[in-house]
mmCIF file as gemmi writes it, N, C-alpha and C atoms, coordinates in Angstrom:
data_model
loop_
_atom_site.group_PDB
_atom_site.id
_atom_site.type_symbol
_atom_site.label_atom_id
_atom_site.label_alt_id
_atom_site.label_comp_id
_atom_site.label_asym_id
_atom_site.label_entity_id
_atom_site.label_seq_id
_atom_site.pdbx_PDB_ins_code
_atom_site.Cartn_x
_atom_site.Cartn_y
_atom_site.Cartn_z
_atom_site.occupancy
_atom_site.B_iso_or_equiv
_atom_site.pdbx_formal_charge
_atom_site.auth_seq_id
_atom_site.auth_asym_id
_atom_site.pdbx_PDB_model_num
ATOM 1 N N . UNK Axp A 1 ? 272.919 119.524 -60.691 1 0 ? 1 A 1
ATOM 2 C CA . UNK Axp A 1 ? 271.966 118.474 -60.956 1 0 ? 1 A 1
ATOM 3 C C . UNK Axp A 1 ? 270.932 118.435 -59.827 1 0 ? 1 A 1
ATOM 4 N N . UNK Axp A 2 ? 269.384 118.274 -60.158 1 0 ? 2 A 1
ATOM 5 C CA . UNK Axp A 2 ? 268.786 118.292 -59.034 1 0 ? 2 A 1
ATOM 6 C C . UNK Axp A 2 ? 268.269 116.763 -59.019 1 0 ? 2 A 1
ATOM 7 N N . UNK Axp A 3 ? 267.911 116.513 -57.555 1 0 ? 3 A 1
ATOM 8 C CA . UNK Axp A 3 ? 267.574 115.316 -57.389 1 0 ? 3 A 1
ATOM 9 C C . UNK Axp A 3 ? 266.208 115.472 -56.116 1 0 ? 3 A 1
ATOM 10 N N . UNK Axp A 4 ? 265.267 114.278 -56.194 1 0 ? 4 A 1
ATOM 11 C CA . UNK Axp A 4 ? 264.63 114.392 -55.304 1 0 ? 4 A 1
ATOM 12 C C . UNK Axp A 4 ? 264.958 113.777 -53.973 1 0 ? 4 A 1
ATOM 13 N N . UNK Axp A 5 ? 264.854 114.573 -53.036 1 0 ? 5 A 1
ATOM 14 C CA . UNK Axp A 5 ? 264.998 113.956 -51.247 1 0 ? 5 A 1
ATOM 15 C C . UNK Axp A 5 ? 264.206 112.963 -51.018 1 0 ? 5 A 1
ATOM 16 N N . UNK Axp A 6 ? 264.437 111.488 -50.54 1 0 ? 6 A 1
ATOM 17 C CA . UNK Axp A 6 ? 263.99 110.735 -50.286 1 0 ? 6 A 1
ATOM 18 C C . UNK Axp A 6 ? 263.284 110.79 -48.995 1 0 ? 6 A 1
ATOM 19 N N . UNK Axp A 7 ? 263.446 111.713 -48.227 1 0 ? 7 A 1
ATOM 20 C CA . UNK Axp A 7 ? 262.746 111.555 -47.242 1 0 ? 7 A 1
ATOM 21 C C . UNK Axp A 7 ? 261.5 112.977 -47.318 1 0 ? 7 A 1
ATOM 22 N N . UNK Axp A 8 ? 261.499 114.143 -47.906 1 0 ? 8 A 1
ATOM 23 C CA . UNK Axp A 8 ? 260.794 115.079 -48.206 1 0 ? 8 A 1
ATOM 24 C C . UNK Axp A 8 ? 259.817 115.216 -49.541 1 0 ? 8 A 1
ATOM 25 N N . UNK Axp A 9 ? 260.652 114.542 -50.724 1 0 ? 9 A 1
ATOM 26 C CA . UNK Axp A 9 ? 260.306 114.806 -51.544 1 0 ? 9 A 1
ATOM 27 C C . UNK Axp A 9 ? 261.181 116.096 -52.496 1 0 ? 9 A 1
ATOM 28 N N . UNK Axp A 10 ? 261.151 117.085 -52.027 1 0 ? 10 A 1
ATOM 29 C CA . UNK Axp A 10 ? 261.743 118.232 -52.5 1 0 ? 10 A 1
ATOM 30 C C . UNK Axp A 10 ? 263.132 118.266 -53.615 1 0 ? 10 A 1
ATOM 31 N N . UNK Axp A 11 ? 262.567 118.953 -54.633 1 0 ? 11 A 1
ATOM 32 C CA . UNK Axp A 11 ? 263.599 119.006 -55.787 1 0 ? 11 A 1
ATOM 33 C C . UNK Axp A 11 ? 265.05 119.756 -55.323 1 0 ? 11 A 1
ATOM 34 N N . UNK Axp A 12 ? 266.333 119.266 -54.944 1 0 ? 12 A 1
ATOM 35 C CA . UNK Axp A 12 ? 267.423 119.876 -54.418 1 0 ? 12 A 1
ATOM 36 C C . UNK Axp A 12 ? 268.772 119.986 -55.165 1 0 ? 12 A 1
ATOM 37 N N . UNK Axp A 13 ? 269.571 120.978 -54.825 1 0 ? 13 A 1
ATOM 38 C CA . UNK Axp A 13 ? 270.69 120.78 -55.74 1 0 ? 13 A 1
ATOM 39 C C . UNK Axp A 13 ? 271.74 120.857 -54.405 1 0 ? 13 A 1
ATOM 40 N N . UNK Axp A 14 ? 271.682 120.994 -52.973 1 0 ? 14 A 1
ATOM 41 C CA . UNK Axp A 14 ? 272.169 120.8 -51.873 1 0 ? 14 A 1
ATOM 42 C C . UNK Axp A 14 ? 271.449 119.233 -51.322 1 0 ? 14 A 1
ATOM 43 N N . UNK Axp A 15 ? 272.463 118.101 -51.742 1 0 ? 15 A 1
ATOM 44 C CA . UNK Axp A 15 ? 272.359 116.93 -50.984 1 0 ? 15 A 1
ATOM 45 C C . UNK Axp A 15 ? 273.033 116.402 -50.259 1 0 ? 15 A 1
ATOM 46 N N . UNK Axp A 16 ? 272.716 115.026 -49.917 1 0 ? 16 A 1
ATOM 47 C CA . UNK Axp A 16 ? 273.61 114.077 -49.715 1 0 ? 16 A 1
ATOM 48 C C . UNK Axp A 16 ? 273.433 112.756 -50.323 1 0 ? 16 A 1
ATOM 49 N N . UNK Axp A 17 ? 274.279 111.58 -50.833 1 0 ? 17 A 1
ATOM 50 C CA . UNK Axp A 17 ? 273.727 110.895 -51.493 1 0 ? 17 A 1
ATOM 51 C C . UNK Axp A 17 ? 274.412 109.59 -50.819 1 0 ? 17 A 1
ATOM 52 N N . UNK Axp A 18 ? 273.76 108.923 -50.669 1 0 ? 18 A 1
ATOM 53 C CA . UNK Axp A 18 ? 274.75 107.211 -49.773 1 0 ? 18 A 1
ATOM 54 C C . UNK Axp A 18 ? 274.032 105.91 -50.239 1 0 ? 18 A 1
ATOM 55 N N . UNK Axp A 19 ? 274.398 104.979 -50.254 1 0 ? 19 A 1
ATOM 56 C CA . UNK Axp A 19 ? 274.213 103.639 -50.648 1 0 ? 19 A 1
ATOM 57 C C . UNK Axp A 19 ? 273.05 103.192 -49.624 1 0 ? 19 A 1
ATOM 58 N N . UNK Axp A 20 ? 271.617 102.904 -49.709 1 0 ? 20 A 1
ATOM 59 C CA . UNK Axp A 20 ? 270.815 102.268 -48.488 1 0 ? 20 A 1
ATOM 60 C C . UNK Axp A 20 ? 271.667 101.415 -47.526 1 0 ? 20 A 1
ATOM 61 N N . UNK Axp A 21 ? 271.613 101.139 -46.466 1 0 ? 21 A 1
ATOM 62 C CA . UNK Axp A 21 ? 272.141 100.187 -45.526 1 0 ? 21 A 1
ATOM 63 C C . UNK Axp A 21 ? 271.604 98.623 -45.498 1 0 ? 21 A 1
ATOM 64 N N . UNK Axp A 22 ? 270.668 98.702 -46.234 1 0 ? 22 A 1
ATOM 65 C CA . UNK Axp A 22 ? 269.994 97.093 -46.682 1 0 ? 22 A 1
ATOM 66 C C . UNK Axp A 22 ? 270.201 96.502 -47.607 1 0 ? 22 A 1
ATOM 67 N N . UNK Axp A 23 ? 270.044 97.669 -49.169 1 0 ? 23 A 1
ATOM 68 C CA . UNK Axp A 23 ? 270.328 97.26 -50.355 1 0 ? 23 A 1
ATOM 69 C C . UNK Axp A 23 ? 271.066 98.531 -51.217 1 0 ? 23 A 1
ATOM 70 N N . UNK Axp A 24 ? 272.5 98.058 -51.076 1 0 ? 24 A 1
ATOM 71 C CA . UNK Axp A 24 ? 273.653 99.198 -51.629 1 0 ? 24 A 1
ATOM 72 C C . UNK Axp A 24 ? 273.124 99.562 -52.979 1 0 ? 24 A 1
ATOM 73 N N . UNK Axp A 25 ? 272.845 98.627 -53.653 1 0 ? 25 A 1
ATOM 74 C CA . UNK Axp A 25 ? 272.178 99.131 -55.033 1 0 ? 25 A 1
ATOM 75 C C . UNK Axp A 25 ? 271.153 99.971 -55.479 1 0 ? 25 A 1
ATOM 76 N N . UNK Axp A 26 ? 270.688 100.761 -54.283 1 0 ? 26 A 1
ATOM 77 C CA . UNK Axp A 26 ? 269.667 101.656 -53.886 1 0 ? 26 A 1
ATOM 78 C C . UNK Axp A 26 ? 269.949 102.796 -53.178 1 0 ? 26 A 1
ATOM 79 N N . UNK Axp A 27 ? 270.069 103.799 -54.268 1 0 ? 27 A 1
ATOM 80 C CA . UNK Axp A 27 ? 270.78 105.076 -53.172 1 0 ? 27 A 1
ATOM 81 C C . UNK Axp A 27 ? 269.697 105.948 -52.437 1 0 ? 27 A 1
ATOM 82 N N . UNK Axp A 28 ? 270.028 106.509 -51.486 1 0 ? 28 A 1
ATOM 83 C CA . UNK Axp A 28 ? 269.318 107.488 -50.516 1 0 ? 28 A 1
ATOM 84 C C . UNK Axp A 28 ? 269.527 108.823 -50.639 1 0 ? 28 A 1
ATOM 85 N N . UNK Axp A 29 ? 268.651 109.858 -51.054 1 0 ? 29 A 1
ATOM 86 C CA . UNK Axp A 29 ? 269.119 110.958 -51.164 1 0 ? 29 A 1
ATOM 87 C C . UNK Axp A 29 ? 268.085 112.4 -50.066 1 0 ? 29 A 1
ATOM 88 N N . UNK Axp A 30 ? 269.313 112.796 -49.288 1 0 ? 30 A 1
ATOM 89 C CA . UNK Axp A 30 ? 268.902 113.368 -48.43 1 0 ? 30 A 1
ATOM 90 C C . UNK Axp A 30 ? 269.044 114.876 -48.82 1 0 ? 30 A 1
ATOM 91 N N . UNK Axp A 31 ? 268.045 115.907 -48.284 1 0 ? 31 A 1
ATOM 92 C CA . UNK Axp A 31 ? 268.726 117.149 -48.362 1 0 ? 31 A 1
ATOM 93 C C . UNK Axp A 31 ? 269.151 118.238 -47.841 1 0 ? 31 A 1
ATOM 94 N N . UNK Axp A 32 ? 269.383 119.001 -48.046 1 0 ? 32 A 1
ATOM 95 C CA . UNK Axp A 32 ? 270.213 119.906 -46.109 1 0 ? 32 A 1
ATOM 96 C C . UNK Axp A 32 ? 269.316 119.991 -45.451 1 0 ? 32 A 1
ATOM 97 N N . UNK Axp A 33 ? 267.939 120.606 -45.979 1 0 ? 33 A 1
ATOM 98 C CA . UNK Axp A 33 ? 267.166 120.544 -44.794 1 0 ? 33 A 1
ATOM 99 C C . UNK Axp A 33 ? 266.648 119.363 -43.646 1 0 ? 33 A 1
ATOM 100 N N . UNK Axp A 34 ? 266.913 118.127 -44.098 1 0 ? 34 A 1
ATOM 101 C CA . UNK Axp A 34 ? 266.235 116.877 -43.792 1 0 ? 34 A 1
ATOM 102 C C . UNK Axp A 34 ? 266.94 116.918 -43.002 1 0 ? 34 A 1
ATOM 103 N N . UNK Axp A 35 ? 268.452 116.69 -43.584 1 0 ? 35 A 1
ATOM 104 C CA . UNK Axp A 35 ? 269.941 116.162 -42.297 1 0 ? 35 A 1
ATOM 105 C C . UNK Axp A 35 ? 269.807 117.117 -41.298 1 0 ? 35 A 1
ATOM 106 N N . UNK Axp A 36 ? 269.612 118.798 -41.532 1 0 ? 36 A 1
ATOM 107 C CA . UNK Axp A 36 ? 270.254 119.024 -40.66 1 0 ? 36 A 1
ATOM 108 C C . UNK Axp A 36 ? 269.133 119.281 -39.3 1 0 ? 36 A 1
ATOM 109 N N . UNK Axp A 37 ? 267.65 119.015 -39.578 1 0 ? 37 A 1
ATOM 110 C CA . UNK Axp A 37 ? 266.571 118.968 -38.668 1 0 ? 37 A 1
ATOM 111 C C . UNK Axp A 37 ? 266.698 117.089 -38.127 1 0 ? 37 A 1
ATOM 112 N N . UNK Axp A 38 ? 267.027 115.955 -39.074 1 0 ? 38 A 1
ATOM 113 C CA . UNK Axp A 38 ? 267.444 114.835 -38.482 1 0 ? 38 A 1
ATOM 114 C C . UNK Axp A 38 ? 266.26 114.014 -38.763 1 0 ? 38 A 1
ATOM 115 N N . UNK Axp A 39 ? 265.513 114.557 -39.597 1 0 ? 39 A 1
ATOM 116 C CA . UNK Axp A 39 ? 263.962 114.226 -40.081 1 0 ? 39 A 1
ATOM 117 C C . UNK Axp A 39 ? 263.854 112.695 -40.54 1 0 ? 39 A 1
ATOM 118 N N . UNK Axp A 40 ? 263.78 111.679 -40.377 1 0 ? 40 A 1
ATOM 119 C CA . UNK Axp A 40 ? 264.008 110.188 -40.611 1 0 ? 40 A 1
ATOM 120 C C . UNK Axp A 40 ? 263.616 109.951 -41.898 1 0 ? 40 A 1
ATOM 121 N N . UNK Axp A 41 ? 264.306 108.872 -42.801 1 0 ? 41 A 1
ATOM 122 C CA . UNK Axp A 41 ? 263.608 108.219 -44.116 1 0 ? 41 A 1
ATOM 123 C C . UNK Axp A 41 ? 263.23 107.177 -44.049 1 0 ? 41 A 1
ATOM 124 N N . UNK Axp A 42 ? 262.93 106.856 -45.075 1 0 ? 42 A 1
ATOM 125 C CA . UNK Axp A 42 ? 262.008 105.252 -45.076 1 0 ? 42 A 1
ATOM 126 C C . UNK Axp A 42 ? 262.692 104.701 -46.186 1 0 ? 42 A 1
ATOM 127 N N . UNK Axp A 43 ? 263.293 103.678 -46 1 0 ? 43 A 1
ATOM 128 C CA . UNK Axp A 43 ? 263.903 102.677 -47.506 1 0 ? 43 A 1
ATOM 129 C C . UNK Axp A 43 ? 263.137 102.06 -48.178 1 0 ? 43 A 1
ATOM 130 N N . UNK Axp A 44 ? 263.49 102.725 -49.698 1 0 ? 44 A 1
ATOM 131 C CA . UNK Axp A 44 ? 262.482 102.61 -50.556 1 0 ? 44 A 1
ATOM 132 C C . UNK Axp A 44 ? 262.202 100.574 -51.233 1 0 ? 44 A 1
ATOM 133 N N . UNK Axp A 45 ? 263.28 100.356 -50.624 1 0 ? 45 A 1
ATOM 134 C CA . UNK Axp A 45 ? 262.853 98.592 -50.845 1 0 ? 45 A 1
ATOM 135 C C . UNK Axp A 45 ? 262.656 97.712 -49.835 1 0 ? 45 A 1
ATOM 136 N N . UNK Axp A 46 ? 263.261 98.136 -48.703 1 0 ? 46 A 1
ATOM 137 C CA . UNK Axp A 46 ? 262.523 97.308 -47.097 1 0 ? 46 A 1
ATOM 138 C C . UNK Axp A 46 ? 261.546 98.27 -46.677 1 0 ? 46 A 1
ATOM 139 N N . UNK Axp A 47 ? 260.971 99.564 -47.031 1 0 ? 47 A 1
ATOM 140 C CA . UNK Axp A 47 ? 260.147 100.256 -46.114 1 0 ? 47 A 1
ATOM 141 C C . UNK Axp A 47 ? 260.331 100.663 -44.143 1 0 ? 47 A 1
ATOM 142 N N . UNK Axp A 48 ? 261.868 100.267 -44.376 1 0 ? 48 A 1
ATOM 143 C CA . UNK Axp A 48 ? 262.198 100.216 -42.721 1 0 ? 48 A 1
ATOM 144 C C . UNK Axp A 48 ? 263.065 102.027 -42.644 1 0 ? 48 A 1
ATOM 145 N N . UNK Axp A 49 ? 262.409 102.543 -41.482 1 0 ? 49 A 1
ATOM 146 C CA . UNK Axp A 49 ? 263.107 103.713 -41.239 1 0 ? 49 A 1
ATOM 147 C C . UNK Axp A 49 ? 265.095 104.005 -40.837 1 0 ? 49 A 1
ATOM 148 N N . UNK Axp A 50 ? 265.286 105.398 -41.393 1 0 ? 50 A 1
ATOM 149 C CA . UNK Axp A 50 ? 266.204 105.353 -41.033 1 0 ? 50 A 1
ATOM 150 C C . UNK Axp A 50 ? 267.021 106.467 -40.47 1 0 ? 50 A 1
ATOM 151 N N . UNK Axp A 51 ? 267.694 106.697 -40.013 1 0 ? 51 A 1
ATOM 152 C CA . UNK Axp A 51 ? 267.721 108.48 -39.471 1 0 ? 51 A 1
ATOM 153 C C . UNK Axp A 51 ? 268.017 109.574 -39.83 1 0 ? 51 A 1
């Protein structure tokens, strides 16, 4: 299944996927490349960064 990286954009079928830390009902989806450079996201309903 591919999904888009929340912090890149990029269509991936290597993720990670976790509950936001603000609003669980909002998942975060990261992808190897993001995690493993450490590249920060932005939450898509507070707009607050995250690592």
């Amino acid at each position: 299944m591919l999904k888009n990286c929340t912090t890149c954009g990029a269509q991936t079928r290597e993720y990670a996927e976790f509950p936001s830390p603000y609003d669980p009902s909002v998942k975060i989806v990261r992808c190897y490349s993001c995690r493993r450079i450490s590249l920060p996201y932005t939450d898509p309903t507070t707009g607050k960064m995250g690592p």
